[in-house]
N, C-alpha and C positions, 0 to 999 in steps of 0.2 A: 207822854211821848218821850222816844230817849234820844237826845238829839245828835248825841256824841254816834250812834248806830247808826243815824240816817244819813250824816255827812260822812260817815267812814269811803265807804266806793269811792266817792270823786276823790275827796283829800289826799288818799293814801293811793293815789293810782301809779303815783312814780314810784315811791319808796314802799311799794308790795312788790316790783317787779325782779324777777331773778339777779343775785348782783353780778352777772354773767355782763346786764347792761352796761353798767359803769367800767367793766373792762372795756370793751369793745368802743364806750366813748373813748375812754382815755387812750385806747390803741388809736381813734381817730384822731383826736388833737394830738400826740405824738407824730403822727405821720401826717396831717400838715404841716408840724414844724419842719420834720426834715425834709420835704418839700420847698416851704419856704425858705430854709436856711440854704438848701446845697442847690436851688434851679441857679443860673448865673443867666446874663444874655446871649451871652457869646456860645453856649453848647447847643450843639449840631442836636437835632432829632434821635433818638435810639429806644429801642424796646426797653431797657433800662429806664430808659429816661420816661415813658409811656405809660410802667408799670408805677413808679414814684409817684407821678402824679395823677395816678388813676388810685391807688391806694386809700387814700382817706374814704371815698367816695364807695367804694367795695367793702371799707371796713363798716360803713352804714346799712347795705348788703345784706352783712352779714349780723347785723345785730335786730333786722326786722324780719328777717329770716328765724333767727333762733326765736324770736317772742310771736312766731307766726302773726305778724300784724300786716293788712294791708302788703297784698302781692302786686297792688298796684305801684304803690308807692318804689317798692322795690324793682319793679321794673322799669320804673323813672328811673330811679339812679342807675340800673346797669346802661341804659341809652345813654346818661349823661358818661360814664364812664366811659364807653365807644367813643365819645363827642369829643370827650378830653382826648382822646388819643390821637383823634382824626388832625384835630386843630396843631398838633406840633408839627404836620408835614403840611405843607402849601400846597399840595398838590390833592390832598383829599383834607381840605377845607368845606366842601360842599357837603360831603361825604357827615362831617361832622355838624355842620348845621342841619342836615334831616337828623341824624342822632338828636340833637337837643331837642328839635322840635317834636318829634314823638315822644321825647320825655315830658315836654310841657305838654302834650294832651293826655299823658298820663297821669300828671297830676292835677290837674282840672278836673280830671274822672274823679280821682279817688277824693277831692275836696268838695263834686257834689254840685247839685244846682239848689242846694236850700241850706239859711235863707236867699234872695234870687237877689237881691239888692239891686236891683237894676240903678240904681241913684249911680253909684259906684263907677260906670263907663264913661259918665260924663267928665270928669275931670282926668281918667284915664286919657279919653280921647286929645282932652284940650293941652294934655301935655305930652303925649307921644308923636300925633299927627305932625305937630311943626318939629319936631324934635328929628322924626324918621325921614319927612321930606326935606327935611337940610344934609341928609346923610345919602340919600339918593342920588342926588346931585350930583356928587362922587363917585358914583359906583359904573362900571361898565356894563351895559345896557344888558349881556348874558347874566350878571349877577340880581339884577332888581326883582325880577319874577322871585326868585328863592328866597331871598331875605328880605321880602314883603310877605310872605307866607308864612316865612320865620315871626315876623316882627306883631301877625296878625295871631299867633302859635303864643307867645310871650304874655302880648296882653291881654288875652281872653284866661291866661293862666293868674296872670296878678290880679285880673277884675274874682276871681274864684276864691283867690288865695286870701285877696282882702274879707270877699265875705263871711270867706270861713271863719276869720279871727285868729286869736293866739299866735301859736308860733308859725302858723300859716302863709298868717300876713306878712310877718314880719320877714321869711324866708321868701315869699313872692316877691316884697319890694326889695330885698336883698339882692338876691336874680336878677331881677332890672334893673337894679345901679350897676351890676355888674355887665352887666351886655351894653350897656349904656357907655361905658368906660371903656369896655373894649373896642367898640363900635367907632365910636370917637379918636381912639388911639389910635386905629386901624384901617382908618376910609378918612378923618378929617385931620388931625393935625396930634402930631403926635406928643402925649402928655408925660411931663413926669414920675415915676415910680407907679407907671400905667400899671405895670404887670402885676406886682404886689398889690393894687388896691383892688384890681382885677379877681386876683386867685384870692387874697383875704375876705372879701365879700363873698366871692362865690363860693368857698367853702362853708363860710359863716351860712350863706341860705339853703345849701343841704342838709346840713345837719338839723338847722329849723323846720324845716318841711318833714325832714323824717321823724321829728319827735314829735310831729303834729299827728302824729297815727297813735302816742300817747295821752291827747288831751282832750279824751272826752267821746261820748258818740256820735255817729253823724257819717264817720269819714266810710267811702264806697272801701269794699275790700277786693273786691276780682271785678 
């Protein structure tokens, strides 16, 4: 048997790939940095500004695009990008919570109902439930219906995300630390360097969800 032939496929699935890839990364972490470096608190809303921090998120876009992988996945990210843009105007906030939320059911699609892990909900539950009824509290009674739909959008995405594995997971629970933090910032009591732990998480779990269309079979494509 030749053993070196039969682990080829998996082993080499990253470093066979066009190295068009590792540009397109590295255009991405570039353009979180300048993101990160140039957002401030104090700047007003602008298409400028919309475009900046939509950028990382479109260069992932375009790099599942060029390795035709998973059109689902990629159509996560373009709603997440609408989401980001929404969220910089107060006024189409809601606007941007349906954006994420069809993102999160598009990547629940493309992560699959197998394996089904049903185990996996239970401690989703026992840690969101009290966590989102302490956040409701807060909220004015036209918001509860939509960010209970949201919040119901979210963790049926991390219960997928975990089961898929890899970097899956790890971009699921990425995602909800990061809504978690926002969440918190934004309806309970406002946190320290909310915004950077905010945008550094949530960039961090794009990029992992999108390289999860790298790691193996299984992932839905359309």
């Amino acid at each position: 048997m030749d053993a070196g032939k039969k682990g080829l496929p998996q082993e080499s699935r990253f470093s066979a790939q066009p190295p068009y890839v590792g540009r397109w990364l590295s255009l991405f972490f570039l353009t979180c940095a300048v993101y990160l470096l140039l957002w401030t608190p104090e700047a007003p809303p602008s298409r400028v500004g919309a475009l900046v921090k939509c950028l990382p998120v479109l260069c992932l876009v375009v790099l599942l695009r060029a390795v035709r992988s998973s059109a689902l996945l990629q159509g996560g990210l373009l709603c997440s990008a609408v989401g980001d843009a929404c969220l910089l105007w107060p006024a189409a906030f809601l606007y941007g919570v349906a954006a994420f939320a069809a993102a999160h059911l598009l990547y629940l699609w493309a992560f699959g109902l197998t394996p089904l892990r049903p185990g996996l909900l239970l401690p989703i539950v026992l840690a969101s439930v009290p966590y989102c009824g302490l956040l409701l509290l807060h909220l004015s009674p036209g918001m509860v219906p939509p960010l209970t739909a949201y919040a119901l959008a979210l963790a049926t995405m991390l219960w997928r995300g975990l089961a898929r594995g890899g970097s899956a997971s790890w971009g699921a629970l990425l995602f909800t630390l990061s809504d978690a933090v926002l969440a918190w910032d934004t309806f309970f009591q406002p946190l320290p360097h909310a915004r950077m732990v905010v945008m550094a998480t949530y960039y961090s779990a794009q990029v992992l969800i999108a390289l999860s269309a790298f790691q193996g079979p299984g992932l839905q494509t359309n």
